[in-house]
C-alpha positions in Angstrom: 103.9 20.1 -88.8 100.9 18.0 -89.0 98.3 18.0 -92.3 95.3 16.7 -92.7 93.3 15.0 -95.4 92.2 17.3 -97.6 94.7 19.9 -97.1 97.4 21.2 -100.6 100.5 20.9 -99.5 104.1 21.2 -101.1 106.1 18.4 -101.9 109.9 19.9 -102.9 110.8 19.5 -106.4 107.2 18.1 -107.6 104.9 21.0 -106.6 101.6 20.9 -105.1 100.0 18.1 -103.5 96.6 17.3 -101.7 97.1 14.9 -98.7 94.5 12.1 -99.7 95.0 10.2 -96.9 96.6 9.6 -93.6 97.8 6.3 -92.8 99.6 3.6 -91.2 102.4 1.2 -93.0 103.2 -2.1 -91.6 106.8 -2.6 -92.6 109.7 -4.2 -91.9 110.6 -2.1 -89.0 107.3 -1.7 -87.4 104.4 0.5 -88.4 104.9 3.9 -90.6 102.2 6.3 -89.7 102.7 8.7 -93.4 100.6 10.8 -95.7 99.8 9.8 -98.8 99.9 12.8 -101.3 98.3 13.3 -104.7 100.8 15.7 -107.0 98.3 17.9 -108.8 100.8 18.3 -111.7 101.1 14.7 -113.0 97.8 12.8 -110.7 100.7 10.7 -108.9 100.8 9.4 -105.8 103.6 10.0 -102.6 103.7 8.1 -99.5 105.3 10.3 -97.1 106.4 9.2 -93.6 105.1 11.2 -91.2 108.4 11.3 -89.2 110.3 12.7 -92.6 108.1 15.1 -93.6 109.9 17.9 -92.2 113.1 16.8 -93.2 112.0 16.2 -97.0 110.6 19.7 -96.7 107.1 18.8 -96.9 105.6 22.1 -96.2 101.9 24.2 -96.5 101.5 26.6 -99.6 102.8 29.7 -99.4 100.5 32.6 -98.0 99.1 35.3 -99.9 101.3 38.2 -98.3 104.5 35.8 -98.8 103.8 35.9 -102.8 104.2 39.8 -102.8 107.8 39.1 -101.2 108.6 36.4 -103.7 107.5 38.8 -106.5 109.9 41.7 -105.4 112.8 39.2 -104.5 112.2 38.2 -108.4 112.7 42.1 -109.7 114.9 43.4 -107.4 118.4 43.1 -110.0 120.5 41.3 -107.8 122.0 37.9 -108.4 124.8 35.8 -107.2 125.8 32.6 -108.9 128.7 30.3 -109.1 131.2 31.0 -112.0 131.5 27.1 -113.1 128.6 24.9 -114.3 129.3 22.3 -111.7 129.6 24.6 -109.1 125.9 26.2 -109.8 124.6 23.1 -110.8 125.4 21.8 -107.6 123.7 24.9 -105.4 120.5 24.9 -107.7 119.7 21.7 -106.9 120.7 21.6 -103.4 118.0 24.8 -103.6 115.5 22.9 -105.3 115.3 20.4 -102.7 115.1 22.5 -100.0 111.2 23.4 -100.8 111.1 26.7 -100.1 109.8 29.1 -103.0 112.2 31.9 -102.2 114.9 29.2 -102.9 113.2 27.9 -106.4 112.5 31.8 -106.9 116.7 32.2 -106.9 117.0 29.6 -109.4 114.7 30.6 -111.6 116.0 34.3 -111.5 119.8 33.1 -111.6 119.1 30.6 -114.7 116.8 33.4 -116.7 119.8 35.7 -116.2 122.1 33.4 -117.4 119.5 32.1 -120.4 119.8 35.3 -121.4 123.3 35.5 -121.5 124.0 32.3 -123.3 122.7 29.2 -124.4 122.2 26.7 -121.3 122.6 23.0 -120.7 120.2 20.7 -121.2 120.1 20.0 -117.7 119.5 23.6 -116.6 117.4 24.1 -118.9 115.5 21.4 -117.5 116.0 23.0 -114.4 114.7 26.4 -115.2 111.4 25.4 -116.4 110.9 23.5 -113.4 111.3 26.3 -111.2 109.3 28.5 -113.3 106.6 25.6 -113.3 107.1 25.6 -109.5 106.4 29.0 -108.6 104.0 30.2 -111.6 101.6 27.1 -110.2 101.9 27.4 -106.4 101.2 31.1 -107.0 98.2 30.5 -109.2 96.9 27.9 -106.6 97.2 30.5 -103.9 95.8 33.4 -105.5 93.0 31.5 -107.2 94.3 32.8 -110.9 94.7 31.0 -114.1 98.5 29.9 -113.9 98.9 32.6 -117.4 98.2 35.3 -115.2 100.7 34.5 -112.9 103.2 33.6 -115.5 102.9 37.2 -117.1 103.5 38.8 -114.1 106.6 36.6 -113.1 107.9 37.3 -116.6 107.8 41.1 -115.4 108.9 40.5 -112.1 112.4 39.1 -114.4 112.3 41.3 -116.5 112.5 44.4 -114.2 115.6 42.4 -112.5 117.1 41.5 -115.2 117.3 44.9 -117.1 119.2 46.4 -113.7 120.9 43.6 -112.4 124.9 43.3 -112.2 124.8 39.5 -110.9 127.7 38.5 -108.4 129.4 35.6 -109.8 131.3 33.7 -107.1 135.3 31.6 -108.1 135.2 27.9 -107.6 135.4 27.0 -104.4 133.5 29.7 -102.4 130.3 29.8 -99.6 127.5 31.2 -100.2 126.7 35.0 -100.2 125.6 36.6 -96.7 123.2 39.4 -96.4 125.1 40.2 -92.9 
């Protein structure tokens, strides 16, 4: 997918982005046509090879109608997690990296479940409030509402799932769950 200066895009794991400019890198190996990003959330700056930027997950902001979906995939009480620590450790972050909301928006449903169950690790704690950061901010961005409006109705959104869910905890060693 190509971008173009100007345009808020989604770097995986950092959040929102606006491609500031669109250049070419001489290195070692030839010339690097990349974009370089400004994150929104911290004013940093990403060089991202253009030939990469699908595989990092580089990706446009979610549309409008795709936020309803994320929203009812937040309330709708189900939840499957890995057992062991290491085990969902391991599968949140691989999710995390992927970029794609839906997979942040099973994090952060999977670690408020568990939040609520018990106290978490400092890593996945860490973990949580990124995802909630994540999609409470690329929601507000696309909606054009202050990100506590957003939060709120997230909050609601788990709070609905987590009053009916029965979460479906998978042993050690298992794949992931299919819808099939």
């Amino acid at each position: 997918m190509d971008f173009e200066i100007g345009d808020k895009v989604v770097y995986p794991n950092h959040g929102i982005g606006v491609v500031e400019e669109i250049q070419a890198r001489a290195t070692e190996c030839g010339e690097i046509k990349g974009y370089e990003l400004r994150i929104l959330a911290n004013d940093s700056r990403v060089f991202v090879p253009h030939s990469s930027a699908c595989d990092i997950g580089l990706r446009p902001m979610v549309r409008a109608s795709e936020v309803r979906k994320i929203l009812d995939m937040l309330s709708d009480g189900r939840i499957d997690q890995h057992n062991n620590w290491k085990g969902r450790f391991k599968e949140n972050s691989d999710k995390m990296r992927t970029g794609s909301l839906f997979e942040v928006a099973n994090v952060l449903k999977g670690l408020t479940f568990l939040s609520r169950q018990k106290s978490l690790s400092f890593r996945e704690k860490r973990m949580l409030d990124r995802a909630r950061f994540l999609i409470v901010s690329e929601i507000a961005a696309v909606e054009e509402k202050p990100c506590s409006v957003v939060e709120e109705r997230v909050e609601q959104a788990l709070n609905s799932s987590l009053t009916s869910s029965r979460p479906r905890q998978r042993p050690v060693g298992s794949g992931r769950r299919s819808d099939a």
